[in-house]
N, C-alpha and C positions, 0 to 999 in steps of 0.2 A: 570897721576894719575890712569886712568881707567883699565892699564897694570900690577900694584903691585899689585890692588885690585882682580885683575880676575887669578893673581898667584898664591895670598894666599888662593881662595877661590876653585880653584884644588887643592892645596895641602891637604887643611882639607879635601875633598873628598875622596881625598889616602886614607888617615891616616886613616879615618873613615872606610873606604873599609878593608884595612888591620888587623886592630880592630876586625871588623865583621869576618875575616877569621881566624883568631888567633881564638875569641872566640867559633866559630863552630868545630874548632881543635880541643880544647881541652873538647868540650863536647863532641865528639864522640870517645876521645880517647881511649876509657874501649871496642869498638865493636871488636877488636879481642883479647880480655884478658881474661884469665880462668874466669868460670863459676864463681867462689869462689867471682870476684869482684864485679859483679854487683845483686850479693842477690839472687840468684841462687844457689841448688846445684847440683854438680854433683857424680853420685855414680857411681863406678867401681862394678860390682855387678856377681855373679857368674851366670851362666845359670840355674841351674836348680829352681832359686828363683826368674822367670822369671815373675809369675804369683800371689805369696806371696807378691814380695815387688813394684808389680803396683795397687794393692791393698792398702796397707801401705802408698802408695805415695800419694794415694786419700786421706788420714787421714792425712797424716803428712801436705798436702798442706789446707785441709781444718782447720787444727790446727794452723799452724803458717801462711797463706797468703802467703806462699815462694814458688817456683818453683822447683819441684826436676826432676833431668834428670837421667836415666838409659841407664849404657853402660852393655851392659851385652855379657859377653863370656866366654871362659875358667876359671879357675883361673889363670894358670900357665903365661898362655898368657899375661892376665889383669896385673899381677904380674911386666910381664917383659916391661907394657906398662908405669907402674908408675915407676919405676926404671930409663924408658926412659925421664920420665919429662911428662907423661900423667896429662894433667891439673883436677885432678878430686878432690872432698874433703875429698871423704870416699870412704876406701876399704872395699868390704864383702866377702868374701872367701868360696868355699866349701871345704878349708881343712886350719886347722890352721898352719899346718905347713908353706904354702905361709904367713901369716902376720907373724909371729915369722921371717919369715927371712929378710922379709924388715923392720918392728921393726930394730932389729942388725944390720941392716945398715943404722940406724935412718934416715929413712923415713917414720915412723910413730910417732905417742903423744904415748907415753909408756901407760898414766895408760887409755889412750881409749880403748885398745886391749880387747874383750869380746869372749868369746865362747857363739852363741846366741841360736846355733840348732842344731841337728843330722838328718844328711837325711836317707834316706833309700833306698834302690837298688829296684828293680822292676824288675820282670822277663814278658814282654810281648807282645804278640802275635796279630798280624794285623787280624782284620776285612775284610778289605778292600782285605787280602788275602786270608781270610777266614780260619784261623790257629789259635788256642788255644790252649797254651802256659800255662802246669801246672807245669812242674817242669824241672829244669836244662837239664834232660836226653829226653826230649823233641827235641832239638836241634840237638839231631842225628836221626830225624824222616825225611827217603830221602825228603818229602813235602818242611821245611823247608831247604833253599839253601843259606839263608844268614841272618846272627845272625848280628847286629847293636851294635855297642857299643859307644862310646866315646874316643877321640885319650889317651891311658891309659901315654904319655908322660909329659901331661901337664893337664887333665882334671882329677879330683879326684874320678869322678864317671866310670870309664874308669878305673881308677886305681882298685878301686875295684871290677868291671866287672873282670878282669883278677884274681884277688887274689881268687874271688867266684869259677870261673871255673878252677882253678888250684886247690884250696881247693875240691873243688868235682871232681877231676882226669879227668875232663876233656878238660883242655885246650889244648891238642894236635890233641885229633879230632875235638873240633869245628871253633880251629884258622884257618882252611881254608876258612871256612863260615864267618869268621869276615869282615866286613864292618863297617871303622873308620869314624866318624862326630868330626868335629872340636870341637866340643863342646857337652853337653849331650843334647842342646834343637835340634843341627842337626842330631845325633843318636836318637832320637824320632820323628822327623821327615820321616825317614828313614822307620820305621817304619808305621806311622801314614796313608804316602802316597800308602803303599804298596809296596814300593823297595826293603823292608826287610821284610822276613816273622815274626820274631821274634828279641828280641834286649833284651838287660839289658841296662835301665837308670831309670832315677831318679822319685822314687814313685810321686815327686809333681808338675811332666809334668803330668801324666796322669791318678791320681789320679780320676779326673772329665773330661778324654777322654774317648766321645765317640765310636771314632777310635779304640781303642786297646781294650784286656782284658790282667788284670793283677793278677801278684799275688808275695807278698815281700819275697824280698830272708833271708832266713835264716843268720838274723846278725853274726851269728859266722863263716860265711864263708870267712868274712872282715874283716879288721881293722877300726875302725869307722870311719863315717866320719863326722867329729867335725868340724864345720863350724865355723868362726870369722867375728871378722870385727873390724878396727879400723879407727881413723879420720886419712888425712896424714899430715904429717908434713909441715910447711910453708902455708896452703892455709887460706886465710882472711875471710873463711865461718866454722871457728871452734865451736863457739855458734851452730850455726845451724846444722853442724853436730853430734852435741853432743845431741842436742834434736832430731833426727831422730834417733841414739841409743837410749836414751832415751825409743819413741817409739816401738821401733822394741825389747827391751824389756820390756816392760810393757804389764799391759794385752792387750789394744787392737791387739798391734802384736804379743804377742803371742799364742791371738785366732786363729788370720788370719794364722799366721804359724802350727798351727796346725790342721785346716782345711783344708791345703795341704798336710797333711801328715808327718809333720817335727815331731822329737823328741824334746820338748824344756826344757832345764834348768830351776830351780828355780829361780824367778824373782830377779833382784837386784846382 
């Protein structure tokens, strides 16, 4: 008798055993699933709103108790990051043209799409190199040996770099001087460290740098640049994306945006 008893009484141990690993499975089964599942967001976010929306991120997490993540780079880049299946909730663009195209290829919620801000170009000159930097025609002063910009293929601020200095006849002598940053927070870097004596990027990198002096280029020398953002399609953190738009227009973000120097829209 002592033999069935001490069979059945391994067996419930299994069973038991197996239960217990089943159940550990499937708690932990959300640890490498987009951000969107586990209450979390994540934002696909442009560069030069590096410092706007880590700000905004302290509000919006002190307002809803959620965790928000910032991936921040190019647009063009980010663009083609969500197109590739980038697990993120929310795109913010610094040019609208990027969300209007993945919109159209419904990858975004249609009626989230918002234009929230217009940036501004910045013409500035390294401390560190000891160059001051007042006007476009600057840049052909022998001192200066390399002007910073942002890759004008896929970053917006880059893009209009190129349109400014084409507009003021000068993109053929200063294109030798150009020195491209993946992005417009690594073309003010460029700058910042002194690698570059002078750069065109974005008024709300350095806005409140030390490092540089600056001074804003004359908006008609570019096409604006009309910044969006929209939730993306499929991710299971849509509420919460929707209240971080929300915030980012409303007043509080659009103090904070404007204390970095953005242009921003009528609220609503």
């Amino acid at each position: 008798m002592k033999g069935p008893v001490l069979s059945r009484a391994k067996r419930l141990l299994v069973f038991c055993a197996l239960a217990i690993l089943l159940l550990a499975a499937a708690c932990g089964s959300g640890e490498g699933a987009p951000s969107s599942s586990s209450g979390k967001l994540l934002v696909a976010a442009a560069a030069d709103l590096q410092y706007a929306f880590d700000e905004i991120g302290a509000l919006f997490e002190k307002e809803t108790g959620a965790k928000v993540t910032f991936s921040y780079g190019s647009s063009g880049m980010l663009a083609q990051q969500i197109e590739g299946g980038l697990p993120a909730d929310l795109y913010s663009s610094a040019d609208v043209e990027y969300v209007e195209r993945l919109r159209e290829k419904g990858l975004l919620i249609d009626d989230t799409q918002q234009v929230y801000a217009v940036g501004r170009l910045a013409l500035v000159g390294s401390t560190k190199a000891g160059v001051t930097i007042s006007e476009l025609e600057d840049f052909l002063r022998p001192e200066v040996e390399k002007v910073a910009i942002a890759d004008p293929g896929h970053a917006p601020y880059g893009r209009a770099a190129e349109e400014a200095l084409k507009s003021a006849g000068l993109w053929d002598q200063v294109k030798p001087k150009l020195v491209y940053g993946q992005n417009v927070t690594a073309a003010t870097e460029y700058v910042r460290s002194g690698n570059a004596e002078a750069g065109l990027v974005a008024l709300s990198l350095v806005i409140h740098e030390p490092a540089v002096t600056y001074v804003m280029v004359d908006y008609s020398l570019h096409q604006p640049i009309q910044q969006a953002l929209a939730v993306i399609k499929g991710t299971k953190n849509e509420e919460l994306a929707r209240r971080f738009i929300a915030l980012v227009r409303g007043p509080e973000g659009r103090a904070v945006l404007e204390k970095y120097g953005f242009v921003v829209p009528e609220e609503g």
